[in-house]
C-alpha positions in Angstrom: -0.4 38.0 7.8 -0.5 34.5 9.4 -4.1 32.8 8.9 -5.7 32.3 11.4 -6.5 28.5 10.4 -4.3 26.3 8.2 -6.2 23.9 5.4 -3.6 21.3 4.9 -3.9 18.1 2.8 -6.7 16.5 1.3 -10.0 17.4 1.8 -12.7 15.4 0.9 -16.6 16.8 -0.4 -18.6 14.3 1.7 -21.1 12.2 -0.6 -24.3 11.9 1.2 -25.8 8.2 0.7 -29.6 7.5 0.0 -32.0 4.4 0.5 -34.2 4.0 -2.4 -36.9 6.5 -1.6 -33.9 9.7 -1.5 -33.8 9.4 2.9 -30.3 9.4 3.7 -28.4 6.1 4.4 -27.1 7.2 7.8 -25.4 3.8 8.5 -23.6 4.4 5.1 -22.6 7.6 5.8 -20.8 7.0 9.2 -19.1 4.2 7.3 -17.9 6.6 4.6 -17.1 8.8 7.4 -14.9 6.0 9.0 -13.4 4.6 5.3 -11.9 8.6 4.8 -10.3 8.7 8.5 -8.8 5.2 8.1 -7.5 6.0 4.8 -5.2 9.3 5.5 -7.8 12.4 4.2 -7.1 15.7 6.4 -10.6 17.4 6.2 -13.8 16.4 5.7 -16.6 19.1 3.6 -20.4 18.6 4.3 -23.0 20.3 2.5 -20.9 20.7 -0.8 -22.0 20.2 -4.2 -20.7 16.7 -4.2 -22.8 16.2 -1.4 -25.6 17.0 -3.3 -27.0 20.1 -1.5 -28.5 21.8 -4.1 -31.1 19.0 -4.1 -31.2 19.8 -0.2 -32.7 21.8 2.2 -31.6 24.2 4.6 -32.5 22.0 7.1 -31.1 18.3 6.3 -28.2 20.1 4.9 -28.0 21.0 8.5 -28.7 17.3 9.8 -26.0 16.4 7.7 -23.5 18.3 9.0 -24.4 17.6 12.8 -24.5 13.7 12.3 -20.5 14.3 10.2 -19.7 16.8 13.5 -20.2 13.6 16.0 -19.0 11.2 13.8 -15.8 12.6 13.5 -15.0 13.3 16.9 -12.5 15.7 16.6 -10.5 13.4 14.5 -10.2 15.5 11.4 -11.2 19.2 11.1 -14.8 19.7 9.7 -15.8 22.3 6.9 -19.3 23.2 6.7 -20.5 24.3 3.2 -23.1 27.9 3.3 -23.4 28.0 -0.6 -27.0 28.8 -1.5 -29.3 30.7 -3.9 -31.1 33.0 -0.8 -28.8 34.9 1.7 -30.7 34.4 3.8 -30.1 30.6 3.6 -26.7 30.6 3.6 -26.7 32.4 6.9 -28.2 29.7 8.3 -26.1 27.6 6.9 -23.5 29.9 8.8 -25.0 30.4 12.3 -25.6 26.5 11.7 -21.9 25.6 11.2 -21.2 27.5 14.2 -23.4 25.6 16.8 -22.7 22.1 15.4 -18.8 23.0 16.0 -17.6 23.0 12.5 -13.8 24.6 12.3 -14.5 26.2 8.9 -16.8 27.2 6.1 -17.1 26.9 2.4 -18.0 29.8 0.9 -19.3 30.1 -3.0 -20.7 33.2 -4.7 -24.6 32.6 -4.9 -25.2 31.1 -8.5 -27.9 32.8 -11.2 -28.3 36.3 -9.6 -24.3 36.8 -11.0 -23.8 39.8 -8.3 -21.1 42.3 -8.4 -17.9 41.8 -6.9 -18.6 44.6 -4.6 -21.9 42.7 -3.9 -20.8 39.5 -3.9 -17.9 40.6 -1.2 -20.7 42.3 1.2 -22.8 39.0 0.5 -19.7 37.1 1.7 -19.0 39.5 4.2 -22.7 38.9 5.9 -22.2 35.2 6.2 -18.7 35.4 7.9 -20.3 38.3 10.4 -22.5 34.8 10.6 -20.5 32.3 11.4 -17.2 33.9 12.5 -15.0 30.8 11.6 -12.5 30.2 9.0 -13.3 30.6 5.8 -12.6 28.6 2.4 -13.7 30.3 -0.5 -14.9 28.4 -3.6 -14.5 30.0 -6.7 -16.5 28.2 -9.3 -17.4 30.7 -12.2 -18.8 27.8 -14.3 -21.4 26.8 -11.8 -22.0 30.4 -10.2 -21.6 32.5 -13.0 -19.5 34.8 -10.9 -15.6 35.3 -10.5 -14.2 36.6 -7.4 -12.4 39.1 -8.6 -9.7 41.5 -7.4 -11.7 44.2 -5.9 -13.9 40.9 -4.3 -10.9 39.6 -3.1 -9.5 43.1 -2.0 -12.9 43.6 -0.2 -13.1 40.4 2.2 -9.6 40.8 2.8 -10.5 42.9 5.7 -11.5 40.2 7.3 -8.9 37.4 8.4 -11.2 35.0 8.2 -11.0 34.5 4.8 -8.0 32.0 5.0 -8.2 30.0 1.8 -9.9 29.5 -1.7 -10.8 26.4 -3.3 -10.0 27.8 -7.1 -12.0 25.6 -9.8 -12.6 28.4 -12.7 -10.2 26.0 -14.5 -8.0 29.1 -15.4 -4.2 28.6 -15.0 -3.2 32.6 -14.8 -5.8 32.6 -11.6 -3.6 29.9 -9.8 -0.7 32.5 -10.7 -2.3 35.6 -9.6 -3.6 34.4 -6.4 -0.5 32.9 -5.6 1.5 36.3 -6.5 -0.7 39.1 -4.9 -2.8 36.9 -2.5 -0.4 35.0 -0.5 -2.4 35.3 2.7 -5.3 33.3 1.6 -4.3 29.9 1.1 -4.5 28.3 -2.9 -6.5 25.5 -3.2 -6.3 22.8 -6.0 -10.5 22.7 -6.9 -9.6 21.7 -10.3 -8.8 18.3 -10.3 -6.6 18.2 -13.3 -4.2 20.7 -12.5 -3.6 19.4 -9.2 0.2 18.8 -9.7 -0.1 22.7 -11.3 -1.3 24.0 -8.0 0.9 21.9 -5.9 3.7 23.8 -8.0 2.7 27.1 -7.0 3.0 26.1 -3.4 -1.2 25.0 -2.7 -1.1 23.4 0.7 -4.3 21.7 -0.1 -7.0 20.1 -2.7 -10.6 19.3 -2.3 -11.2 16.8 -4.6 -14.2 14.7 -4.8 -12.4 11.3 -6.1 -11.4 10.9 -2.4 -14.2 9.5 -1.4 -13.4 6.3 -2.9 -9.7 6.6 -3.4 -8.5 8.3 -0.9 -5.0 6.8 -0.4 -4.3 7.5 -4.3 -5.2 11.6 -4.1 -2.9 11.5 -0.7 0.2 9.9 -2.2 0.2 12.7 -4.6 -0.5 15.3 -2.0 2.4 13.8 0.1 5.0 13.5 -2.8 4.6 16.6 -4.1 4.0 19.1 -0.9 5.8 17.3 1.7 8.5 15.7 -0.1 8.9 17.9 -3.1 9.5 15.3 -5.6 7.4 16.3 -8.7 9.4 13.8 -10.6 7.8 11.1 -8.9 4.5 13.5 -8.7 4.4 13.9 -12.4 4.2 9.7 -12.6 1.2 9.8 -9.8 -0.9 12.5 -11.9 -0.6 10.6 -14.6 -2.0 7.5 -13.7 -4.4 10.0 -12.2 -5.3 11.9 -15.4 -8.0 8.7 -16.5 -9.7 9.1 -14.0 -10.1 12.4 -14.4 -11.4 12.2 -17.8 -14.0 9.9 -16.7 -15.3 11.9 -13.3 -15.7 15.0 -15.9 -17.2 13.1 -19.0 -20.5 13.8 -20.1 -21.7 15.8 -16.7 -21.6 12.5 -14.6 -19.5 13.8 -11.3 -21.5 13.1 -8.9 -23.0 9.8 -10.3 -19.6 8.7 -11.0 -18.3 9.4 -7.5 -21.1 7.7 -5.7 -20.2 4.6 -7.6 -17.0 4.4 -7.0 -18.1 4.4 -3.4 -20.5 1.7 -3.9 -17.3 -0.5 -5.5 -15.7 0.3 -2.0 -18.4 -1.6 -0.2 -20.8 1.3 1.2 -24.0 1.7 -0.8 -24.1 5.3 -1.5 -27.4 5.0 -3.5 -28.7 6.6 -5.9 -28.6 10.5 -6.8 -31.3 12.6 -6.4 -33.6 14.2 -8.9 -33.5 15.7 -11.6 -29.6 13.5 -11.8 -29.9 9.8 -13.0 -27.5 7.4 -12.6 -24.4 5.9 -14.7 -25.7 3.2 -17.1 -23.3 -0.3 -17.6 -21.2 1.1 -19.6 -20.0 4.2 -17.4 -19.7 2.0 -14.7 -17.5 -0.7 -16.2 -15.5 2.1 -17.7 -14.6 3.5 -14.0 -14.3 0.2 -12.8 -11.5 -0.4 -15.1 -9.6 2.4 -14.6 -9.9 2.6 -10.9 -8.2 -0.8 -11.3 -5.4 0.5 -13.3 -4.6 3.3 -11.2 -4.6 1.6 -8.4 -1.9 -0.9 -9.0 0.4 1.7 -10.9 0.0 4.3 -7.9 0.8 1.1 -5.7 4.2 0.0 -7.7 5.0 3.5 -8.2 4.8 4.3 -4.1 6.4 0.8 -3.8 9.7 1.8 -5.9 10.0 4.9 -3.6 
């Protein structure tokens, strides 16, 4: 069954940027907008949890997606994130998507109520009657508390909009099974360790949130290892990847760290909102270092060819 819309590439989860007081930094936000189209990324997410939208509302979650929308242009297809506690919400979030033009949505299993799979696939099944656009699952166990299962998978399956999955539970033998009996919906790297993993077992895509500030880096692996095929060379990439990986998942500082690295970039992304705080010195010379690292071995390994 041919999908009906094709994530390719690198797809970054939009930060949002805030002035002091927690109002969004909208001049900020076109220029991280502008940094990730200069710099090679394929799709931009709004309203993920990167972005920070549990600590938003329906509305500005909204807002946020409409100012991305006209920013971009057309230049790069847009996926609009529906995740929410209240159904109701999230098809908002889905009629929403629709009018502001998004091509696709992110879908996620409501967290704390830990439904079914039958009743997580009719949940899902309400916001795609919603939106009607493409749809990228994300399955996220750790933050939901709910796997999409087989019989979930099975279940949305009669829809074709159900294109793709963004697979974080962390779990090699998913990547394997959704790659064996559910070829028709696209594998997604959403664990950033296991990238070159994924890319293995034919993913065309990752959404990963180091993008934001080192983009180039997360597309040179993306490009070696899908396009070209050379998972020698890939295996040299994720390597000097695999620090920075430690530090983005240390301690329960994702966001925070992120939103730095940002800041290092040149575009004030702010602070996080409550109840996060953000890094201290120490975390923030740490990722300072080895974003310097990694940089110049990705650049000498790209440059050796």
């Amino acid at each position: 069954m041919t999908p009906v819309f094709r994530f390719q590439g690198i797809y970054t989860p939009i930060v949002t940027p805030y002035h002091a007081d927690f109002s969004v930094d909208w001049d900020a936000l076109a220029d991280v907008i502008e940094y990730l189209v200069e710099n090679g990324v394929h799709g931009l997410i709004s309203g993920g949890s990167t972005g920070e939208n549990y600590a938003q509302t329906v509305d500005e979650r909204l807002e946020l997606a409409r100012f991305t929308h006209r920013r971009l242009k057309g230049r790069l297809p847009l996926v609009a994130g529906t995740g929410a506690m209240l159904t109701p919400d999230s098809i908002a979030l889905a009629q929403g998507a629709r009018q502001i033009g998004a091509d696709a949505i992110l879908l996620a299993s409501p967290p704390y109520s830990v439904p079914t799979d039958r009743e997580n696939a009719l949940n899902a099944l309400a916001i795609d009657k919603a939106a009607d656009l493409p749809v990228m699952l994300y399955n996220y166990p750790h933050r939901t508390g709910t796997m999409m299962g087989a019989e979930f998978l099975d279940r949305v399956g009669c829809s074709r909009n159900f294109c793709g999955i963004k697979e974080s539970s962390g779990d090699i033998n998913r990547v394997h099974m959704l790659a064996r009996d559910y070829p028709h919906i696209q594998l997604g790297c959403g664990m950033d360790d296991q990238a070159l993993e994924f890319f293995a077992w034919g993913a065309p895509f990752w959404v990963c949130g180091g993008s934001n500030f080192l983009p180039r880096e997360h597309v040179a692996l993306y490009e070696t290892c899908v396009l070209k095929g050379d998972f020698a060379k890939g295996r040299r990439i994720m390597s000097a990847l695999m620090p920075l990986m430690r530090v983005l998942e240390q301690g329960g500082k994702f966001i925070q760290t992120i939103k730095h690295g940002v800041t290092m970039n040149g575009i004030p992304a702010g602070a996080v909102r409550p109840p996060l705080k953000g890094l201290n010195k120490d975390d923030k010379r740490a990722l300072e270092q080895v974003t310097r690292v990694l940089k110049r071995k990705i650049a000498d390994i790209m440059v050796e060819g």
